[in-house]
SESE-622305 format. One record per residue (C-alpha): residue in one letter; x, y, z. Coordinates in nm, 4 decimals, always signed. Example, Ala and Ser with C-alpha at 12.3 -4.5 7.8 and 13.67 -1.06 7.14 Angstrom:
<r><resn>A</resn><px>+1.2300</px><py>-0.4500</py><pz>+0.7800</pz></r>
<r><resn>S</resn><px>+1.3670</px><py>-0.1060</py><pz>+0.7140</pz></r>
END
This chain:
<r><resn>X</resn><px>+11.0990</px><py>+13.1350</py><pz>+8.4528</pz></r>
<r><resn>X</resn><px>+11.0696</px><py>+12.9389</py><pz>+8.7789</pz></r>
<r><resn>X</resn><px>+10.9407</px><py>+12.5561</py><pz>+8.7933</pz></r>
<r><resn>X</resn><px>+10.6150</px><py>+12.4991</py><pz>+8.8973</pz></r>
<r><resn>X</resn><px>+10.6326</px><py>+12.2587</py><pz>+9.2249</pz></r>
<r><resn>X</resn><px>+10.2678</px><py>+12.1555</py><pz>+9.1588</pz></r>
<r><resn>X</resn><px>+10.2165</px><py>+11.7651</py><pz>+9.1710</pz></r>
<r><resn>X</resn><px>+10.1924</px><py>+11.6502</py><pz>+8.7825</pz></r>
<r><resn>X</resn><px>+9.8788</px><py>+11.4447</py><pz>+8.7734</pz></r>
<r><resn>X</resn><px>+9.9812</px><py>+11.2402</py><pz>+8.5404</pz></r>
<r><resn>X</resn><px>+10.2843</px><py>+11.0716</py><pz>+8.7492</pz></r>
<r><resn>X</resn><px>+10.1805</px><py>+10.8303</py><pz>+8.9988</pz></r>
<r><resn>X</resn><px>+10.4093</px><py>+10.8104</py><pz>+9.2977</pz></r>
<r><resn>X</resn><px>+10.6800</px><py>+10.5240</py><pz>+9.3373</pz></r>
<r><resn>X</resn><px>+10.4901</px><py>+10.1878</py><pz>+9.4705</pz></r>
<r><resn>X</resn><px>+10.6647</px><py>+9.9656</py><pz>+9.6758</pz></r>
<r><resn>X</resn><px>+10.8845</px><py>+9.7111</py><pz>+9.4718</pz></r>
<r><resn>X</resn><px>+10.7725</px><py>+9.3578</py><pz>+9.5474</pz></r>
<r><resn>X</resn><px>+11.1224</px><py>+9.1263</py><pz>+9.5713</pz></r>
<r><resn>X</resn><px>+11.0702</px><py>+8.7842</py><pz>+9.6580</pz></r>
<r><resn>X</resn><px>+11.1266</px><py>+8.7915</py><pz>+10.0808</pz></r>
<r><resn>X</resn><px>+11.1306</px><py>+8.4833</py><pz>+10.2396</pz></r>
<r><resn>X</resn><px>+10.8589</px><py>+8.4166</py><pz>+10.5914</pz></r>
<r><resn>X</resn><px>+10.9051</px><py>+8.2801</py><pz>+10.8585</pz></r>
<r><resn>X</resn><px>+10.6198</px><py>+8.0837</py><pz>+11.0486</pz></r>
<r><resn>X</resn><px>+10.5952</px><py>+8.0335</py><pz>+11.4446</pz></r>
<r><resn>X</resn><px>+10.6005</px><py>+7.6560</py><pz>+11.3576</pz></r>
<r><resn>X</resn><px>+10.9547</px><py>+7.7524</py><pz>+11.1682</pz></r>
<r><resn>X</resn><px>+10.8233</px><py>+7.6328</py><pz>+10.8189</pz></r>
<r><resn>X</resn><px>+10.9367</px><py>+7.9184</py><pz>+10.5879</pz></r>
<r><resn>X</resn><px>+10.7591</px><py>+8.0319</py><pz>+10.2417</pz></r>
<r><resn>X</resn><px>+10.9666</px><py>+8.2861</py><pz>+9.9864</pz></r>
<r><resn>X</resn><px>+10.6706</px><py>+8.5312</py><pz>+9.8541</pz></r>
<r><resn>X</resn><px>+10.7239</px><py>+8.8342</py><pz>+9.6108</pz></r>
<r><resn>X</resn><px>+10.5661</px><py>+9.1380</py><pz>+9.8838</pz></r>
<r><resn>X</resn><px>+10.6744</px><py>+9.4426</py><pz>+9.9692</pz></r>
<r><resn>X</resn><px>+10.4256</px><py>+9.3506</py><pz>+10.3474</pz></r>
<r><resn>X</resn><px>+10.6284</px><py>+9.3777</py><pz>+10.6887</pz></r>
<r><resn>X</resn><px>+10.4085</px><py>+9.0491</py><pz>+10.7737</pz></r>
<r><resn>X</resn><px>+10.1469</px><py>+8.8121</py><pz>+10.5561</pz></r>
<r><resn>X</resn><px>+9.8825</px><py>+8.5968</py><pz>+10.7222</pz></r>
<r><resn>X</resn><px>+9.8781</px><py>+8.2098</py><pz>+10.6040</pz></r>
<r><resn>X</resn><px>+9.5127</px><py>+8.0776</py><pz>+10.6388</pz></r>
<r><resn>X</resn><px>+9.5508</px><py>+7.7307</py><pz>+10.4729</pz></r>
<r><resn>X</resn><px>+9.6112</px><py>+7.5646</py><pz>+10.7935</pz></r>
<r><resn>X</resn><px>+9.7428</px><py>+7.2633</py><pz>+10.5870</pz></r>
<r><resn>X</resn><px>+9.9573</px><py>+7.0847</py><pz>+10.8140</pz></r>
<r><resn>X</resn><px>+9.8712</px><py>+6.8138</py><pz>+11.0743</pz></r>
<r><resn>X</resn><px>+9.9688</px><py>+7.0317</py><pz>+11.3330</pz></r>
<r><resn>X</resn><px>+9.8184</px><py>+7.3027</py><pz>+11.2628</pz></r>
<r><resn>X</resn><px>+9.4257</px><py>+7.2522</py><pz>+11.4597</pz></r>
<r><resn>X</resn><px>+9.7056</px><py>+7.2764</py><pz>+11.7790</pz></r>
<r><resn>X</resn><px>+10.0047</px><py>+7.5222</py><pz>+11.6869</pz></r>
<r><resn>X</resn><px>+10.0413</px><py>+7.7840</py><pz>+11.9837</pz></r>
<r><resn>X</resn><px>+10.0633</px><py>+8.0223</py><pz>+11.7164</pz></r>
<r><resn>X</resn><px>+9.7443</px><py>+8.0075</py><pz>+11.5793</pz></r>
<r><resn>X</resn><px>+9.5267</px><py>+8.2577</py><pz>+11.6011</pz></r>
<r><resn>X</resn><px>+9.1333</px><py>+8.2334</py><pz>+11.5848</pz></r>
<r><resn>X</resn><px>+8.9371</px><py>+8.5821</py><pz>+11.5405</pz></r>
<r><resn>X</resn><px>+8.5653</px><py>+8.6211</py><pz>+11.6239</pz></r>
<r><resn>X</resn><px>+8.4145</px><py>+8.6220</py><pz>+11.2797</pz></r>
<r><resn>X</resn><px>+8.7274</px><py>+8.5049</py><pz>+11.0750</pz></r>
<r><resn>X</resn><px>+8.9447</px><py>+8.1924</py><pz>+10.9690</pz></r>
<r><resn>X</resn><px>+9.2532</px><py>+8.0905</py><pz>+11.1963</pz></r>
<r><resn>X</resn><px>+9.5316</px><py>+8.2068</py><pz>+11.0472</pz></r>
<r><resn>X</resn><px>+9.9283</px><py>+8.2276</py><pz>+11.1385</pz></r>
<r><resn>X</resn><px>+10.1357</px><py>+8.4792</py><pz>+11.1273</pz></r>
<r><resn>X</resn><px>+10.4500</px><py>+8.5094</py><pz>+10.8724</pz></r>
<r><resn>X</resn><px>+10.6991</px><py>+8.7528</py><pz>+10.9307</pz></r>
<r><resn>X</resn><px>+11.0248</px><py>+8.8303</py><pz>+10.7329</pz></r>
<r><resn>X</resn><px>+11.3128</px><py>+8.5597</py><pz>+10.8617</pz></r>
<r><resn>X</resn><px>+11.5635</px><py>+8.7370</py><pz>+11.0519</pz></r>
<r><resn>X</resn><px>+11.3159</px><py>+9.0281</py><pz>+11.2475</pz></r>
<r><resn>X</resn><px>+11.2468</px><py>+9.0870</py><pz>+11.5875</pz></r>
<r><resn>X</resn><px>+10.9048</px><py>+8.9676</py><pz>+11.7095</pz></r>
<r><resn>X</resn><px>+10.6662</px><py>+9.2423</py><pz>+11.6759</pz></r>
<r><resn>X</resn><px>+10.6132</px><py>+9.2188</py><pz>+12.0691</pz></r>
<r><resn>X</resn><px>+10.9880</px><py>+9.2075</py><pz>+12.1949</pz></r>
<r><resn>X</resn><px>+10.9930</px><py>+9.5241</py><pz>+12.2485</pz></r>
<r><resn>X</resn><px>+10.7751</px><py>+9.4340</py><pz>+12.5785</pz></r>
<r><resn>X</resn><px>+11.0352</px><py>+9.1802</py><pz>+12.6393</pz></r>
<r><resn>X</resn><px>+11.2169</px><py>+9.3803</py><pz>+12.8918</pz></r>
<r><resn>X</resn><px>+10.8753</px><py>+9.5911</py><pz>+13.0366</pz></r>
<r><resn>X</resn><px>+10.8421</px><py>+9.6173</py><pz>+13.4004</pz></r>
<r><resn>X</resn><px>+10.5452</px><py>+9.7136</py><pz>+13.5501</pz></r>
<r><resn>X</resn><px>+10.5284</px><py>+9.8582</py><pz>+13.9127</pz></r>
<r><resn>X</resn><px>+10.6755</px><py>+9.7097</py><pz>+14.2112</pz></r>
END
């Protein structure tokens, strides 16, 4: 008798496995978190600096925040790095 290739509703696909990763922040502080995310957004905004960092970002309608990526990976715009645009 053949298998049936229908999806068993009772098994939940595979979720990502959270190791501990450790961030890096445009200021160079570094946190290690347990996430499986390609980038986390810190919104404490604890440090003296922080009112002035250039990487600080302030959204219409929701706290600063910074950006923390994984140490170690490309800049999610360097990529653009090397774009030229007409003459």
């Amino acid at each position: 008798m053949p298998r049936s290739t229908a999806p068993n509703p009772a098994r939940r696909p595979a979720q990502p496995r959270e190791t501990e990763t450790t961030y890096l922040a445009g200021c160079g502080r570094t946190w290690a978190v347990a996430s499986a995310e390609a980038d986390l957004a810190y919104t404490d905004q604890a440090f003296p600096e922080c009112p002035a960092c250039p990487h600080r970002v302030e959204p219409e309608g929701g706290p600063p925040f910074c950006t923390l990526r994984p140490v170690n990976t490309a800049h999610p715009f360097a990529a653009l790095a090397g774009l030229k645009l007409g003459d």
